[in-house]
C-alpha positions in Angstrom: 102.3 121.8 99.8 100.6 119.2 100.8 102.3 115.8 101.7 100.4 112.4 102.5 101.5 109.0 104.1 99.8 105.9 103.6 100.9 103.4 106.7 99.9 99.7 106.1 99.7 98.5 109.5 100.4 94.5 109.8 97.4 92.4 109.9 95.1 96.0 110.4 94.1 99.0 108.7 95.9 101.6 106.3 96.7 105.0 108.3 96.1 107.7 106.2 98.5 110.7 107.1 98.0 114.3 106.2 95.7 113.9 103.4 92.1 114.4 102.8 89.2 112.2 102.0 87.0 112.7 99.5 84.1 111.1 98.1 83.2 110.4 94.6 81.6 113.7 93.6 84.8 115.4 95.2 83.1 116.7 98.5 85.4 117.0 101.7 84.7 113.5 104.1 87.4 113.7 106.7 89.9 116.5 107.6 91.2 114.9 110.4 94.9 114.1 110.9 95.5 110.8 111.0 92.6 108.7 108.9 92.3 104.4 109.7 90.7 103.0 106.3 89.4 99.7 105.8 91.1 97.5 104.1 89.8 93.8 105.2 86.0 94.3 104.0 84.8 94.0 107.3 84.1 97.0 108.6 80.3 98.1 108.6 81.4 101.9 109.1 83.9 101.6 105.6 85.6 103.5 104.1 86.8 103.9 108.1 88.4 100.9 109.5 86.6 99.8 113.0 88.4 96.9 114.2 86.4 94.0 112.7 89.2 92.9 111.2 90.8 91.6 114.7 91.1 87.9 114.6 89.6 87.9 111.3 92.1 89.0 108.5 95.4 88.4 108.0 98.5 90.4 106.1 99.7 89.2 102.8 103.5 89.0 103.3 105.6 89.5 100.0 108.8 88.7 99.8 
């Protein structure tokens, strides 16, 4: 069995934990363990995150 953990790191990217990527037609991206996604818009290497987002984006904060 197979059990993923999505990480949203504070003002940065989500870590993607023991999962795999896949693209839209379903082919294998990245097999690696840990897996930084994008989740500012900034990064020119998206889905993967590659710290554009420093100084640039900030968390939303519910409370």
């Amino acid at each position: 069995m197979i059990v993923a953990e999505i990480k949203v790191l504070d003002n940065g990217p989500l870590l993607v934990s023991g999962a795999t990527l896949l693209d839209g037609e379903g082919d294998t991206m990245e097999t690696k363990e840990q897996i930084y996604l994008c989740r500012c818009g900034l990064s020119a290497n998206k889905p993967y995150c590659n710290g554009a987002h420093k100084g640039q984006f900030e968390s939303q904060v519910r409370d």
